[in-house]
C-alpha positions as CSV (number, residue, x, y, z in Angstrom):
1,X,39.2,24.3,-66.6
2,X,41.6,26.9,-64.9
3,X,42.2,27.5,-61.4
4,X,40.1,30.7,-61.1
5,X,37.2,29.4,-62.9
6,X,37.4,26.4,-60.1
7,X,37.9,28.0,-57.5
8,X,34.9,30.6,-58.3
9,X,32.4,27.6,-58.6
10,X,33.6,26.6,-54.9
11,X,34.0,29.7,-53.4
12,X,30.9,28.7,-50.4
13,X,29.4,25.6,-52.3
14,X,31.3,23.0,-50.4
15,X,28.9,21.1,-48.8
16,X,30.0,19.0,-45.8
17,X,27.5,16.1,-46.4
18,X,23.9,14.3,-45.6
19,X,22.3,11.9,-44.5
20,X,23.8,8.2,-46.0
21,X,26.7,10.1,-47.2
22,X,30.3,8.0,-47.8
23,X,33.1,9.4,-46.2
24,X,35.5,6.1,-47.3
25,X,37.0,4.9,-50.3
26,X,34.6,2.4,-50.7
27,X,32.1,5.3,-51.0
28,X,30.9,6.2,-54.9
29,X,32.4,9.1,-54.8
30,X,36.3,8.0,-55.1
31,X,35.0,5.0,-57.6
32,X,33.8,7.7,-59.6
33,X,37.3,8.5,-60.6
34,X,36.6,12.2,-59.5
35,X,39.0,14.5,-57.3
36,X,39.8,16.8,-55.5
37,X,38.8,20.5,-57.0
38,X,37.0,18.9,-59.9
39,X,34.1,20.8,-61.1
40,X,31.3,18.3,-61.7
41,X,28.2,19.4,-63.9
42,X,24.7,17.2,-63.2
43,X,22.0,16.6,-65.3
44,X,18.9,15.6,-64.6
45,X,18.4,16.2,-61.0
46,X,14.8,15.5,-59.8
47,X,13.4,14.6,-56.1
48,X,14.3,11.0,-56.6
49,X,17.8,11.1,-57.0
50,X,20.4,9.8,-54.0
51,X,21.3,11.9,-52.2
52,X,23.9,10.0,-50.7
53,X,25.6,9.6,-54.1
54,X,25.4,13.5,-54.9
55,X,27.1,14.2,-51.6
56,X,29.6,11.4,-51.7
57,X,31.0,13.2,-54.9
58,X,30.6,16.7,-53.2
59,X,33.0,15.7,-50.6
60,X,35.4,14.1,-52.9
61,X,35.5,17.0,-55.2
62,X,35.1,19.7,-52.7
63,X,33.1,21.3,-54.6
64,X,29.1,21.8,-55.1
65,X,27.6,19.9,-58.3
66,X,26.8,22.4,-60.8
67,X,23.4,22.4,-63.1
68,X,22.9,22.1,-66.7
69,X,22.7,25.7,-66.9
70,X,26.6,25.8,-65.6
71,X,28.2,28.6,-68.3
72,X,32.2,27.0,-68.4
73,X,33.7,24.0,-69.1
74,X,33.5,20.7,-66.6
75,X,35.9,17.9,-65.4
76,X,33.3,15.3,-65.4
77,X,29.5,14.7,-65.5
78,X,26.7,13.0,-63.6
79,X,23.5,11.9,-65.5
80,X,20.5,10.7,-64.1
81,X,18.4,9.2,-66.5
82,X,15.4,7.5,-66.5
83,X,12.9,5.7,-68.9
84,X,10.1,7.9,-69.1
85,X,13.1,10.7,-69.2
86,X,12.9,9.8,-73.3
87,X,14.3,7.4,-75.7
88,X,17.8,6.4,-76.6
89,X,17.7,9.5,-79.4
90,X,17.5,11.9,-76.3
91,X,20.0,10.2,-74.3
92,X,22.4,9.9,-77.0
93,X,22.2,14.1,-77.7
94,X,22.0,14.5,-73.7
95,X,25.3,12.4,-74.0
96,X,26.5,14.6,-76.9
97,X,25.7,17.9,-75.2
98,X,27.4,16.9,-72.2
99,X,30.6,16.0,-73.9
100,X,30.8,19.1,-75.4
101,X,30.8,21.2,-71.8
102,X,33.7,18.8,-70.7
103,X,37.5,19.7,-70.5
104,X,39.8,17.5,-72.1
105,X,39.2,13.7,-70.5
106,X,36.3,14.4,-68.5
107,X,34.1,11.7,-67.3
108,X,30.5,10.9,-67.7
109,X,28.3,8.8,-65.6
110,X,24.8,7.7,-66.4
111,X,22.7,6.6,-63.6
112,X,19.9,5.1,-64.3
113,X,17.1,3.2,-61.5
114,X,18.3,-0.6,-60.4
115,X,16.2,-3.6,-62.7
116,X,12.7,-3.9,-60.8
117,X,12.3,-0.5,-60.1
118,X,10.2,2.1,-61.8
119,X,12.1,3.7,-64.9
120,X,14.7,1.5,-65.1
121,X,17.0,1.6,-68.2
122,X,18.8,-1.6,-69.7
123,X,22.5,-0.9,-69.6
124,X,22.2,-1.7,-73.4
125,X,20.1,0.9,-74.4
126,X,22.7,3.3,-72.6
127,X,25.6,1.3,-74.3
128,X,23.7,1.9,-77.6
129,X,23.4,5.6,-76.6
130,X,26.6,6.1,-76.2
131,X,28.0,4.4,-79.4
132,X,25.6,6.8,-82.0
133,X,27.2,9.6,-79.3
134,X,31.0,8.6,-80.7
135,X,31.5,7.1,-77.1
136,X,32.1,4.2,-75.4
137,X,30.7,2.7,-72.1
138,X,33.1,1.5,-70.4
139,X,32.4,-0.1,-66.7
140,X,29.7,0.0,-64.5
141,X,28.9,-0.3,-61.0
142,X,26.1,0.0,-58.0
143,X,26.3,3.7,-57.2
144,X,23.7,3.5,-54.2
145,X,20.7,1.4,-52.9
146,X,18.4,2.4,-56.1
147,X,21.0,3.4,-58.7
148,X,23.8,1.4,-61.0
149,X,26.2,3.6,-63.1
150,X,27.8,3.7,-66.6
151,X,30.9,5.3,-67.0
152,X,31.1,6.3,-70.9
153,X,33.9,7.9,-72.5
154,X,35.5,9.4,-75.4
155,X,36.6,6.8,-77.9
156,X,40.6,6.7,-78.4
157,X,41.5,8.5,-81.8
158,X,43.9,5.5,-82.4
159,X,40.3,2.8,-82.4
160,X,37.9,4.7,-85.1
């Protein structure tokens, strides 16, 4: 993404944080592996999601999260996904669609609710997704007190 296209989507969006909001490294939003001036495109919002989380990355970016509607490329992507959000078809063209808005390298998350809670996914069902996507999870980690993440990537050209 260019400079003017990043720093249009912060121009006033910056938002200085909320309530349970990480200000450290061990935050999730450092562990994300996004930065500073990164323009971060989210998927999936609904009233449930942490809010915490969404504003640890907004401080580490600097920059507001931007909807699925967002008309330019991305550095990275946050997807909150549930069960009853559909089946591992839909996440694996949710995963396809959002790899197509990214710039070169971009990231994806999938968070999905912790085992026990209502909607939770099985990290294999996202693995699953991502492999008929072309992708590859690749780590995971507890992103907040009712969400773990995925982090799924590109595969290398040099392992198909």
């Amino acid at each position: 993404m260019n400079t003017t296209s990043r720093q249009a989507a912060a121009e006033g969006k910056h938002v200085t944080g909320s309530a349970g909001a990480s200000s450290g490294s061990s935050g999730p939003g450092p562990r994300f592996g996004f930065t500073s001036g990164l323009v971060i495109q989210e998927f999936y919002y609904d009233d449930d999601v942490d809010a915490g989380v969404r504003a640890a990355v907004e401080e580490e970016t600097g920059t507001e999260l931007v909807d699925e509607d967002f008309g330019d490329v991305c550095d990275g992507a946050i997807i909150w996904w549930r069960a009853d959000d559909g089946g591992q078809e839909d996440l694996t063209d949710l995963l396809v669609d959002a790899q197509a808005n990214l710039d070169d390298g971009g990231l994806i998350w999938v968070l999905t609710p912790k085992p026990g809670l209502d909607n939770h996914v099985a990290p294999a069902d996202v693995e699953e997704a991502a492999k008929v996507a072309g992708m590859l999870a690749t780590s995971a980690m507890s992103v907040g007190e009712n969400w773990n993440g995925i982090r799924v990537a590109a595969r290398s050209r040099s392992r198909r």
